[in-house]
C-alpha positions in Angstrom: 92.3 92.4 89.6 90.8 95.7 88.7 87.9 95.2 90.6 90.2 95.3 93.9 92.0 98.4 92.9 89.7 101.2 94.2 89.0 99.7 97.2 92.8 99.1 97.9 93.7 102.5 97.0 90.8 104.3 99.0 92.5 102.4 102.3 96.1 102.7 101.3 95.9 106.7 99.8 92.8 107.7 101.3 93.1 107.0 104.7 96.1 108.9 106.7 98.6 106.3 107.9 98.8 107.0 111.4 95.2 108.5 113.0 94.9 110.5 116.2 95.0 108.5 118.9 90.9 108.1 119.9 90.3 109.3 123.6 88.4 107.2 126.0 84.5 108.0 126.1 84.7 110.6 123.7 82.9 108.5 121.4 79.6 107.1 121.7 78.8 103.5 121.8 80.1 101.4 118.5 78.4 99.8 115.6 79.7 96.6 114.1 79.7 98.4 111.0 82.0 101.5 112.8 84.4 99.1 114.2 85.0 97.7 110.5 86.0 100.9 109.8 88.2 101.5 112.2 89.9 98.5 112.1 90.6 99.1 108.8 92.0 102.1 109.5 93.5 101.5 112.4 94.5 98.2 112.9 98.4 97.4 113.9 98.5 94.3 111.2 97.0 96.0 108.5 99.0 98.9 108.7 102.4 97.2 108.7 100.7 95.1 106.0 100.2 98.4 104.0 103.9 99.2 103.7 104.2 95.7 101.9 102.4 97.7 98.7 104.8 100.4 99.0 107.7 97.8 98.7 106.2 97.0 95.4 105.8 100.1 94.6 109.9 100.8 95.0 110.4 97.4 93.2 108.9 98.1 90.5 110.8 101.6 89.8 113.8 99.9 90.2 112.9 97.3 87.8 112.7 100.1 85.3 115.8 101.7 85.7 118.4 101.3 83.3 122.7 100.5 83.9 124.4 103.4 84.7 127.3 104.1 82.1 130.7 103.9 83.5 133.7 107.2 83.2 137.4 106.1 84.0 140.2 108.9 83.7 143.3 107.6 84.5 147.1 109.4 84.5 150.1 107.1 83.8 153.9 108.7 83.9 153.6 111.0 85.7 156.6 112.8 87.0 158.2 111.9 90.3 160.4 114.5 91.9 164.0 113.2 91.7 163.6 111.0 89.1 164.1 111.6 85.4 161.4 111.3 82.6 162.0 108.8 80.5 158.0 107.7 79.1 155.4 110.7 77.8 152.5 111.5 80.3 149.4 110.1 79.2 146.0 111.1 80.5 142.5 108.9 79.3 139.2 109.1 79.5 137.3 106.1 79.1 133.6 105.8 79.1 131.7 102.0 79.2 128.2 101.8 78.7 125.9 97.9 78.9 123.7 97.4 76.0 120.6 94.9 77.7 119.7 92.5 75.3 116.5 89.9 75.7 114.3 92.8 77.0 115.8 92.5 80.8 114.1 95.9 81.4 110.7 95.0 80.1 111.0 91.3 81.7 111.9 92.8 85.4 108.9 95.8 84.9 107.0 92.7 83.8 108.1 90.7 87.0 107.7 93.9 89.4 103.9 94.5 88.2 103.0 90.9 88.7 104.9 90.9 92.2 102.5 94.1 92.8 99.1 92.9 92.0 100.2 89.7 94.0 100.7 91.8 97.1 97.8 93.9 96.6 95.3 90.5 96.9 97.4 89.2 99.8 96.8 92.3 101.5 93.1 92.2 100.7 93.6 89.0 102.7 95.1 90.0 105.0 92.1 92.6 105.3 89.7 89.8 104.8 91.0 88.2 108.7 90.8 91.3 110.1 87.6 91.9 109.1 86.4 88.7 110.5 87.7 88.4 113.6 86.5 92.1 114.6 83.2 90.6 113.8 83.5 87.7 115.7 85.2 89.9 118.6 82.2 92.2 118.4 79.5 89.0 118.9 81.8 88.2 121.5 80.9 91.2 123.2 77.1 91.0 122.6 77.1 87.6 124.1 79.2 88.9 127.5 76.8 92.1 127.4 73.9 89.2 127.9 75.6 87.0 129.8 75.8 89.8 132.3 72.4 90.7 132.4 70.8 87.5 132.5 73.4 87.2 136.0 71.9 90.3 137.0 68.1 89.5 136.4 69.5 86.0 138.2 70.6 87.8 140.8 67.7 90.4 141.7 65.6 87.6 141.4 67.2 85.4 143.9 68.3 88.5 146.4 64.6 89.1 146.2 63.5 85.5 147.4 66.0 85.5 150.2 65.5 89.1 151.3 61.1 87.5 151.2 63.1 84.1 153.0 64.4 86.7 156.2 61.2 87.5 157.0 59.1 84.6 156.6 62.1 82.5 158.7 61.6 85.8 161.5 58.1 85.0 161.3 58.4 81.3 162.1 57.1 80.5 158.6 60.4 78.9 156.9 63.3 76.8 158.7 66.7 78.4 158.9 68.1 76.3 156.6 65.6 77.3 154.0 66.7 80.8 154.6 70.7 79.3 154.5 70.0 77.9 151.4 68.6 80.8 149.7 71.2 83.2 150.6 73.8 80.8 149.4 72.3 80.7 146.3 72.0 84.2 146.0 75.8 84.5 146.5 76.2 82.2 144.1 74.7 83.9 142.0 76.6 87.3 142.3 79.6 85.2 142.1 78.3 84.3 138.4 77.6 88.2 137.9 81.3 89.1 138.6 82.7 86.1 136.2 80.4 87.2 133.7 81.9 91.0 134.0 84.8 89.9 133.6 84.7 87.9 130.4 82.9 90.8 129.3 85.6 93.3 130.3 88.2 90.8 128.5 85.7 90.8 125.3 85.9 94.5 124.9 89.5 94.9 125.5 90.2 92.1 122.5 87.7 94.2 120.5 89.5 97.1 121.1 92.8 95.5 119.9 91.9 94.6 116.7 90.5 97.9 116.5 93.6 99.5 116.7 93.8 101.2 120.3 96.8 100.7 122.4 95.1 101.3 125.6 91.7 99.9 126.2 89.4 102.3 127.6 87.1 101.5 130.7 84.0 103.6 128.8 84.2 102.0 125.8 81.1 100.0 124.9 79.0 98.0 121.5 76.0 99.1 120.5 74.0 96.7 117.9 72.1 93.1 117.9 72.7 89.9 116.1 71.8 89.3 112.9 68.7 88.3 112.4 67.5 84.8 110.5 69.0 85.0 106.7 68.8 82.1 103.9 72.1 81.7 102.7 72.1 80.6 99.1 73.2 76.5 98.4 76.2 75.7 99.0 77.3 74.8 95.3 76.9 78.4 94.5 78.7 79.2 97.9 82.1 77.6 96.9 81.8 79.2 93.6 81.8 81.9 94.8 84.9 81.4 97.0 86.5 79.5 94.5 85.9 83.0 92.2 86.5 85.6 95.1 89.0 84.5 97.7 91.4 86.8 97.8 94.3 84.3 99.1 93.3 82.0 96.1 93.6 84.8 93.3 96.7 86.1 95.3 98.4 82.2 94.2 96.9 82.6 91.0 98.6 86.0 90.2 101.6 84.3 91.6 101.8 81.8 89.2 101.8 85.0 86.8 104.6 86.2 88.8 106.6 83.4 88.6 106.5 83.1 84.8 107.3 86.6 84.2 110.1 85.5 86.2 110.9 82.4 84.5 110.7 84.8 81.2 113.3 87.3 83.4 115.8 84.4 83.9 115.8 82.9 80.0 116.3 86.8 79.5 119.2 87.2 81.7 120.6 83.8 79.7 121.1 86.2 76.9 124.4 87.8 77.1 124.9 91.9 77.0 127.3 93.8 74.8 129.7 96.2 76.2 130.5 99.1 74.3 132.9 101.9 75.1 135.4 105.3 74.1 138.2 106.5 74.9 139.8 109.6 74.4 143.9 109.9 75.4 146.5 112.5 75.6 150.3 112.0 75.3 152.6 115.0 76.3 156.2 114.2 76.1 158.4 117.0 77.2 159.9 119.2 74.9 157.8 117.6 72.1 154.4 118.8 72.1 151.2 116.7 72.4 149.2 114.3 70.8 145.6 113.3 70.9 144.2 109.7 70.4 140.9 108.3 70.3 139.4 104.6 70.4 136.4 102.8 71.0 135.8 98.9 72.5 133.4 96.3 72.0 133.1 93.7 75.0 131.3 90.2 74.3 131.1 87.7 77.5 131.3 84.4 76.3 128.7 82.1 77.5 130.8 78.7 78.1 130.1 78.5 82.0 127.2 80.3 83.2 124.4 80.8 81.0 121.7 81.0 83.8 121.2 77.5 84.0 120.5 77.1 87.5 117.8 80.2 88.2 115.8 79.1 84.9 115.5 75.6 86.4 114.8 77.0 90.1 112.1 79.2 87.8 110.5 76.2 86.3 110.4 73.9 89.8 108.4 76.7 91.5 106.3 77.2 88.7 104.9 73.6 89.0 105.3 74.2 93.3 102.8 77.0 92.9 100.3 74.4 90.7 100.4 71.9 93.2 99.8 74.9 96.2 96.7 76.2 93.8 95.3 73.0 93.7 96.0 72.0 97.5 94.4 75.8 98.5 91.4 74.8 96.3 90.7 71.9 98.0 91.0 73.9 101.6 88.4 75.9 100.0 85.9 73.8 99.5 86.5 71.8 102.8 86.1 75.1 104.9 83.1 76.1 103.0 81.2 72.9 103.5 82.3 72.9 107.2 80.8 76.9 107.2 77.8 75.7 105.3 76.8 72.6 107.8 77.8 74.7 110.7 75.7 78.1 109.6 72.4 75.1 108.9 73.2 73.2 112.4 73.2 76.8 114.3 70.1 77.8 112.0 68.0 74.8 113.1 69.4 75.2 117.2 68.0 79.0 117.0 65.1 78.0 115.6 64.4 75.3 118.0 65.3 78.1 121.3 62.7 80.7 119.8 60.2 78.0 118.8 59.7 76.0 121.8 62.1 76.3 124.6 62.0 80.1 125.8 59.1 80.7 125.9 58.3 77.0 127.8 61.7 77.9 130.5 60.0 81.4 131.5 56.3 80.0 132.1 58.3 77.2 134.0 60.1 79.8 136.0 56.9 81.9 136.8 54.9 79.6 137.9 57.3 77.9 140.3 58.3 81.8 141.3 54.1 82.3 142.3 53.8 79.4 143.7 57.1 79.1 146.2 55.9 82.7 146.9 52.6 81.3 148.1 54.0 78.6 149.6 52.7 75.9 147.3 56.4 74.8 145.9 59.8 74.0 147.9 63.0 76.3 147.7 64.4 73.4 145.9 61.4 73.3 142.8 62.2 77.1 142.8 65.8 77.0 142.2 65.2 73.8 139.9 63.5 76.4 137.6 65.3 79.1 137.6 68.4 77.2 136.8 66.9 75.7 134.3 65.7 79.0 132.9 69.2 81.0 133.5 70.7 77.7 131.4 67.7 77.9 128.4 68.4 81.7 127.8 72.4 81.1 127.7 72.4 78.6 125.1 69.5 80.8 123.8 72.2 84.0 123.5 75.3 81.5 122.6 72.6 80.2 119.8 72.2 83.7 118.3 75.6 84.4 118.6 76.8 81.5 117.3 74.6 81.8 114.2 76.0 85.4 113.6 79.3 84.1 113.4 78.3 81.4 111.0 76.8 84.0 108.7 80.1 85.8 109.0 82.0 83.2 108.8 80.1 82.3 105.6 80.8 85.7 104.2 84.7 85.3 104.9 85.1 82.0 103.6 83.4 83.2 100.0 85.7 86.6 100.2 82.4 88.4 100.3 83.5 90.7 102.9 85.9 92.7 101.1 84.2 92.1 97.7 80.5 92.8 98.5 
């Protein structure tokens, strides 16, 4: 648990809970690395998640604090106008005071740490999601960045071949429909180019979310590249290391240490306390003086009924709940990091495939059918054959990149290495 402390504390005391607000294109364009920060720092979840440790900070001081004694003063006999005194006045002080026995204080201080280091590891998971889905939002963007300027180098391409199609068709050299055809596809293909803006427009505002701004700004912009290839280490020594890092799994651990500082609490509270008190009275009958008394008491309960029967057992039930949730989280473990592993090798061989073999095949494909329908040597149809076919190649070549990014992310999340590098 130690390990986690410093980086808890540099985000919960370090950082200033509400930022200034960040004003649109004041900034330059974002690293990945930048928006982690910021999101960190920034992000709505998180902070409402911080308060959460400064609950269990309050807890646990009033776990420490000990009963307050009790002061009575009472008058009896008092006179009452138009009646005669028949009883001497009498004025007491009494003071009570609870003697804990079983070590209540040190069980509940007990209980309130525990209860503390348990949020502190949920809130590192709760840091660990953030973290990953600004990184996945951020590839997000990259791909919609590429998407657009692949439907951009789509479109100039095509605008160029029907801007060449006008005149060749003016000069006899084409037939209308050829032209008709090619201007179609052109508006296709600026039909593409606004879709694509859009998803990249929606991209950045998600992006921007997480990060922690209310109101997306229309400047704001990524700057960065995927990751490149990276060998990930076997997968045995992956899910050791999520079964040793995960923050949401220690966080059930420590609660099992939370419930049985509990489960010591409640056998505590079994134990009955001792009441002990003083008293100090004063009798002045009228006419005869004064006189002063003094006592103590001793109070006992006597455990016949309640002896805590029923929050020792509800102690003991969750205690064996929590096992059974330990081992059902491990076992979620290890299925999501074998489905991260195949995933991350199954993206690792497509990418590998795109950058071996098929890009650079798809653009010779698209130049030479671009030369030759220039020179008249292919149809419109050949052309457009291969230039869809390129536009397709280089998508899945950009979702393959991105995609593996997300994997190696992902990887890093599932293992908890992203808030415990």
């Amino acid at each position: 648990m130690s390990r986690y402390l410093p980086f808890i504390l540099s985000i919960v005391f370090l950082k200033p809970l509400f930022a200034q607000p960040i004003r649109p294109g004041a900034n330059p364009p974002l690293t990945l690395e930048a928006a982690v920060k910021e999101a960190t720092e920034h992000n709505l979840t998180l902070l409402a998640e911080r308060y959460n440790l400064s609950l269990a900070d309050a807890r646990l001081v009033t776990a420490s604090l000990r009963p307050n004694p009790v002061l009575t003063v009472t008058g009896s006999n008092l006179d009452v106008p138009a009646q005669p005194q028949l009883n001497p006045r009498e004025f007491t002080v009494h003071t009570d005071y609870t003697l804990e026995r079983g070590g209540k204080r040190e069980r509940r201080m007990e209980l309130a740490r525990a209860a503390k280091s348990s949020t502190q590891l949920q809130f590192l998971n709760s840091l660990r999601g953030v973290v990953f889905d600004v990184q996945s939002a951020f590839v997000d963007v990259l791909l919609a960045k590429d998407t657009v300027e692949l439907a951009q180098g789509n479109l100039r391409a095509l605008s160029d071949i029907a801007d060449l199609n006008a005149i060749r068709a003016r000069a006899g050299d084409i037939a209308g429909v050829e032209l008709a055809r090619s201007r179609i596809a052109a508006l296709q293909s600026r039909n593409a180019l606004q879709q694509a803006e859009l998803r990249l427009v929606s991209a950045k505002n998600r992006l921007q979310l997480l990060l922690g701004r209310a109101v997306p700004s229309p400047d704001f912009d990524v700057a960065g590249a995927y990751r490149p290839p990276t060998e990930v280490i076997g997968l045995d020594e992956t899910l050791r290391q999520a079964l040793a890092t995960r923050p949401d799994l220690l966080a059930l651990r420590q609660e099992q240490n939370r419930i049985e500082a509990d489960l010591r609490l409640q056998l505590a509270q079994a134990k009955v306390d001792y009441g002990i008190g003083s008293e100090y009275s004063r009798q002045q009958q009228r006419g005869m003086g004064s006189t002063n008394v003094v006592g103590f008491s001793f109070t006992v309960p006597l455990p016949v009924f309640n002896r805590n029967q029923g929050e020792i057992q509800r102690a003991q039930i969750e205690l064996r709940q929590n096992e059974i949730r330990i081992r059902a989280l491990e076992a979620a473990i290890r299925n999501e990091v074998e489905n991260a592993f195949r995933a991350y090798l199954t993206s690792k061989t497509l990418l590998d495939a795109y950058q071996r073999d098929m890009i650079e095949q798809a653009s010779q494909v698209r130049q030479i059918m671009e030369h030759s329908y220039r020179h008249g040597e292919a149809s419109l149809i050949e052309f457009l054959d291969a230039q869809r076919a390129f536009n397709e190649v280089m998508q899945g070549y950009s979702e393959a990149r991105a995609e593996y990014t997300r994997n190696l992310f992902l990887i890093e999340s599932v293992t908890g290495k992203s808030v415990n590098p």
